[in-house]
N, C-alpha and C positions, 0 to 999 in steps of 0.2 A: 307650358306651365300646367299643373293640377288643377282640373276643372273645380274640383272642391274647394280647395285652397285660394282660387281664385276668389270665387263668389263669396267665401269667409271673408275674406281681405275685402273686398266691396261693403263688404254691410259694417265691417271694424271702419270703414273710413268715412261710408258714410255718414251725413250732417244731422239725418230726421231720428236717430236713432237715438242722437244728444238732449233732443225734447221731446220725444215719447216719454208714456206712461212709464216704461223699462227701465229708462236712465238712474232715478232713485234707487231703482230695487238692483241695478248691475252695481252701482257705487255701495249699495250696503253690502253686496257680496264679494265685492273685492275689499272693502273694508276688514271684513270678517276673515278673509285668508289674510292678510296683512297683520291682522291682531292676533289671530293664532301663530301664526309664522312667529311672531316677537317672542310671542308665550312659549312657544316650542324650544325655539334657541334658546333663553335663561334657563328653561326646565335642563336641558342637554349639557350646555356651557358654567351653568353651575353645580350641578349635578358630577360632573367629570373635575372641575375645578376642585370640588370639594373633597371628594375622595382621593386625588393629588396632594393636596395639604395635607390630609392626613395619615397618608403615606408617607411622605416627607418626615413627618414627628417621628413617625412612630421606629422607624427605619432610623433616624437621627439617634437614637437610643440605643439601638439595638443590632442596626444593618440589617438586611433583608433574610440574611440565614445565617444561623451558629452553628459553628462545629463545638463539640465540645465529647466529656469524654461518657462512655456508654455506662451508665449507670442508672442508681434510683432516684437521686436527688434532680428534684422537680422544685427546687427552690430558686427564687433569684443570685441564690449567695453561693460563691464558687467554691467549693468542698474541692476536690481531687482535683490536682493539677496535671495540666498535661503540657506534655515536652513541644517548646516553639519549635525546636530542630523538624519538620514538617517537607516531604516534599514540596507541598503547594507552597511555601511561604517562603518569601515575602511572595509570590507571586501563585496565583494558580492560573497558569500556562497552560494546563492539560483539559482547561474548560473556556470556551468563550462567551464572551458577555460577561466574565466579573471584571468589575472596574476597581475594586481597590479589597483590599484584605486587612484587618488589621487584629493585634493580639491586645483582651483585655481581661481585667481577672475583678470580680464583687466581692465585695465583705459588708456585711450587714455592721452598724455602732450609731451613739447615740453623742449628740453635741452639748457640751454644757456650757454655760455662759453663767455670769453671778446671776442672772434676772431667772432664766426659764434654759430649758433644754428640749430635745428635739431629735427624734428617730430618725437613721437614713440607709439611704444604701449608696456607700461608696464605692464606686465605679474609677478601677483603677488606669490608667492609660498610659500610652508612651512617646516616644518619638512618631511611629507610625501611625495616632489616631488622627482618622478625618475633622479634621477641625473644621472644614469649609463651610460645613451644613450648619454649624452653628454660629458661625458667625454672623446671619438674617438671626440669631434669637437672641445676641449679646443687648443687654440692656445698659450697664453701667461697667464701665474699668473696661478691661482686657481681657484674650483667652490666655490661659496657663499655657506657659515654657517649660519644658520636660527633658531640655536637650542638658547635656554636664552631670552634673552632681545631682543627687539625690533631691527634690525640689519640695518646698513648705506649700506651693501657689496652689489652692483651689476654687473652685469654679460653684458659684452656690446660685440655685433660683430664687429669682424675687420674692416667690411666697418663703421661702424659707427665710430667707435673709432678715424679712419684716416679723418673722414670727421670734425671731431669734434676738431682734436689732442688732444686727450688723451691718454697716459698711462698708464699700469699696475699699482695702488697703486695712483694716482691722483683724485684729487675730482671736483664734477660738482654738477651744481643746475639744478633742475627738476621743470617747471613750473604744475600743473594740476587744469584745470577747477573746480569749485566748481558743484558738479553732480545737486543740489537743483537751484540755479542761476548761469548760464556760466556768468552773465554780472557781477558779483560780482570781485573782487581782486582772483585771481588762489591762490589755495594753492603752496606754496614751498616745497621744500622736497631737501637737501643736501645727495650724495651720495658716495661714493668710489669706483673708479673700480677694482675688488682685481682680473680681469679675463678677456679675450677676447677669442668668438668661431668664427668658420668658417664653415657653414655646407656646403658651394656649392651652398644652397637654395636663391639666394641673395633676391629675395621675399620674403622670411620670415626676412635673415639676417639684411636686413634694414628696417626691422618692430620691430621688439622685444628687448626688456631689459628685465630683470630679478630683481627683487624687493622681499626684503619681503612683505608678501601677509597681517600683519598687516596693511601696510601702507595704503594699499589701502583699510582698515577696516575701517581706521581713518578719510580718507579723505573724503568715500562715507557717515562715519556715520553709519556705522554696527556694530550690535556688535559681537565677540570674535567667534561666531560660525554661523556667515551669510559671504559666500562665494558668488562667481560666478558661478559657473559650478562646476560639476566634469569631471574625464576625464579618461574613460578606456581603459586599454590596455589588449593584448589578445593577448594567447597563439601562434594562429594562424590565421593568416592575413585572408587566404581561406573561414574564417566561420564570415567572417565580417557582411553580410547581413543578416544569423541567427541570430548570436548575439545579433545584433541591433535591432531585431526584436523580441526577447527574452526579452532582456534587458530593453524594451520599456514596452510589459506586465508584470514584475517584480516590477516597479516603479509607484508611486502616478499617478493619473489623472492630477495634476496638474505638471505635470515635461514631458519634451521632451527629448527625444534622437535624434541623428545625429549622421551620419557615417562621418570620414574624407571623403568617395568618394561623400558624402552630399555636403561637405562642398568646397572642390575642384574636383569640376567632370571635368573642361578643362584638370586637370594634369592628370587623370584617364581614360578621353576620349581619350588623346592623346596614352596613354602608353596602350592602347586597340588594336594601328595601329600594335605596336610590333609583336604581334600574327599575325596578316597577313602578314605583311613583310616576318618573320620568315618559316610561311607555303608556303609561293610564294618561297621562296629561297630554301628550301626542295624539293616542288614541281620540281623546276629548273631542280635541282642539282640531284636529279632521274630519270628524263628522258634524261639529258645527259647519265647519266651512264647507262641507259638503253638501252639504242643506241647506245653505244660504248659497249654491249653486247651483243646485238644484231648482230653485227655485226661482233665478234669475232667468235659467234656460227654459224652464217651463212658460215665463211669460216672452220669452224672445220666439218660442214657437205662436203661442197663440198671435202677437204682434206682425208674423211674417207668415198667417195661416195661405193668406191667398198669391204668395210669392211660392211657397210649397205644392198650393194647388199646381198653376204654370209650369214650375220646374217638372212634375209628373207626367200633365199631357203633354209634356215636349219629351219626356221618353228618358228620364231620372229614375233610377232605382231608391227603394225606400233605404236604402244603405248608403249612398252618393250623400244625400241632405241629409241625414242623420249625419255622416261624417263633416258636412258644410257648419254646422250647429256646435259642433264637437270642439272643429276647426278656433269657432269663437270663442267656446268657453274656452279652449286651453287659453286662448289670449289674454280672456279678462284676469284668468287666473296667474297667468306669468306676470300681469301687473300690479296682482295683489299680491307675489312672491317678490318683487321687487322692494316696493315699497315696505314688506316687511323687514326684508334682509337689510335695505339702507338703518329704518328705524333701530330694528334685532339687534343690529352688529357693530350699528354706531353705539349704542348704549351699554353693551357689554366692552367695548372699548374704553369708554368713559371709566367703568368701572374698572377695568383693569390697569388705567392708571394711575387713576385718583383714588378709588376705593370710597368712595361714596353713601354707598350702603351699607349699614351694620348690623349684627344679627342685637338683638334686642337680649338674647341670654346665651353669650357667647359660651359660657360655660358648656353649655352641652353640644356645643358642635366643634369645638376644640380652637376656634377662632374667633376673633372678634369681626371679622369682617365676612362679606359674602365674597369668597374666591371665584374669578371663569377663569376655563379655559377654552379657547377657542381652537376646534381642531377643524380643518378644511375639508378633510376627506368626510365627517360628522355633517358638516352643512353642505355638503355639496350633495350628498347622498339623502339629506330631511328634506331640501328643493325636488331632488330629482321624484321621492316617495309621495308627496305631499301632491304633485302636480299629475304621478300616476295613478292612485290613490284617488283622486277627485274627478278623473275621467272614469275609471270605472264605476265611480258612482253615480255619473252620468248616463250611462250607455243602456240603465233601465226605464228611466223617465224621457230618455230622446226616441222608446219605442213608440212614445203618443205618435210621433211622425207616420207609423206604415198605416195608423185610421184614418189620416186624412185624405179625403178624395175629393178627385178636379171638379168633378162639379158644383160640388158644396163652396168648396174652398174659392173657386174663383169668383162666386159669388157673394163669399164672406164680409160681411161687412162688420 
């Protein structure tokens, strides 16, 4: 067995060590890595949670990248159409990591109702739209059917719905510009609302309806297989800027790609600060507990001065008990890593299935609740850092070790 390792393990089992002067001040620095540890995981686990959500919305709207076609229009509202007939579609086989394609085409109009009326962007869709994401945002009714005949069924957010007063199963009239002359009579279009969502996004919420994507074939004058965009979606978020960039050499000369962080980089800029915050709060939260171990280990030397003395005149290197010292603290620390991770991880549990905690102005963070996500390789890698981290912050205050000598020491009292 390791002579260091050994004499660590003696003094960790040691009884006198439990009612020594030490015992308080070991307990407040395993305390300290404990409550940092906690603080670490929500900074991490909310932080990554968060930014998932709002990926989620945002992507829910949009899909991760649009094809659409090369031009000026920098508008949300689809001007030139382009031909679905597409290699890639229904599928792009020529790229991995897209999980689903789908063709959709916008048109800007405004709702009127006898009371009030109301600006939108209708967002027109078909048999092919991913309906799955939004159905965690349905509020009230049903999603819209798009399969057969030409369909009335649209899909309205709550804010709009209340701003409008409509109901689930109620009908409203759609005014929209004629795309060839706006000064002309707007087209009409009568619709049902058979659904209302809620994404949190009120940005988007009070921008969008949901429309069969005929209509807005009919209205622009396209025909049966002239869309707006496409809109892809991918396996994984992480590989967006490949993708797109992939995705981009894959497709005609005459068609564009965009990334959603294209297309909303304030939402992406902002959710960039997370990562700092996160590593500031880490940072923090390990140099407390680094100095509340420090300082545990400084009085376990003074404590064991004349034990140090001995091990010397018996022919120990000032490196041997430095590592015996070392030995300990990693221990105390793995206890205080323990105890945290139970506390950390039970409680980010709790919240991720009950949802507990609310953001007090949900508005600005696009939810009303605090979202985690707990990812394994994230805490197994904050234990392993945290624990490496805190020895090397040891290894300048365990130098008091090479001043002490046998003969002081062993007569230390």
């Amino acid at each position: 067995m390791n002579f260091e390792f050994y004499i660590a393990k003696r003094l960790i089992k040691g009884k006198e060590h439990k009612i020594s002067i030490s015992a308080p001040i070991i307990k407040i620095a395993i305390a300290a890595i404990a409550i940092g540890l906690v603080m670490m995981l929500i900074a991490i686990a909310t932080s990554i949670g968060l930014k998932h959500k709002i990926r989620e919305k945002v992507s829910a709207f949009n899909g991760h990248i649009q094809i659409s076609n090369f031009d000026n229009n920098r508008s949300e509202v689809s001007v030139t159409p382009i031909s679905r007939n597409q290699d890639f579609y229904p599928e792009f086989k020529d790229v991995d990591g897209v999980s689903h394609l789908q063709a959709v085409a916008t048109k800007a109009g405004v709702i009127r109702t006898e009371e009030t009326f109301d600006t939108f962007i209708a967002k027109g869709v078909g048999q092919d739209y991913h309906w799955d994401i939004f159905a965690e945002y349905l509020v009230q009714g049903r999603l819209p059917e798009y399969t057969g005949e030409i369909s009335e069924e649209a899909l309205v957010s709550s804010l709009m719905a209340n701003r409008l007063q409509l109901k689930v199963g109620d009908t409203f009239y759609a005014l929209f510009p004629k795309q060839e002359d706006a000064l002309k009579s707007p087209n009409q279009r009568k619709f049902m609302m058979v659904g209302t969502f809620d994404s949190g996004f009120e940005e988007l919420d009070n921008k969008y309806i949901f429309i069969d994507l005929r209509h807005v074939q009919r209205m622009n004058r396209w025909g049966p297989d002239e869309i707006g965009n496409f809109e892809v979606f991918l396996n994984d978020f992480d590989d967006l800027e490949e993708k797109g960039n992939e995705i981009y050499s894959r497709t005609l000369s005459g068609l564009d790609t965009t990334t959603i962080k294209d297309n909303y980089f304030q939402i992406f800029e902002w959710m960039e600060l997370f990562d700092f915050n996160t590593a500031l709060i880490i940072g923090i939260m390990i140099i407390v507990g680094g100095i509340n171990m420090i300082t545990a280990l400084l009085v376990l030397i003074l404590e064991r001065t004349p034990m140090i003395g001995i091990l010397k005149a018996l022919g120990s290197t000032n490196w041997s008990i430095r590592k015996m010292f070392l030995y300990n603290a990693a221990y105390l620390i793995s206890i205080g890593l323990f105890w945290g991770n139970l506390l950390g991880l039970g409680l980010l549990f709790l919240q991720q299935q009950f949802q507990l905690f609310k953001f007090p102005n949900p508005e600005e963070y696009y939810i009303d609740y605090i979202p985690v996500h707990l990812d394994l390789l994230a805490i197994v890698l904050l234990n392993i850092g945290v624990l490496v981290l805190c020895l090397l912050m040891l290894l300048i205050p365990s130098y008091i070790i090479t001043k002490v000598t046998p003969v002081k020491a062993i007569t230390f009292e």
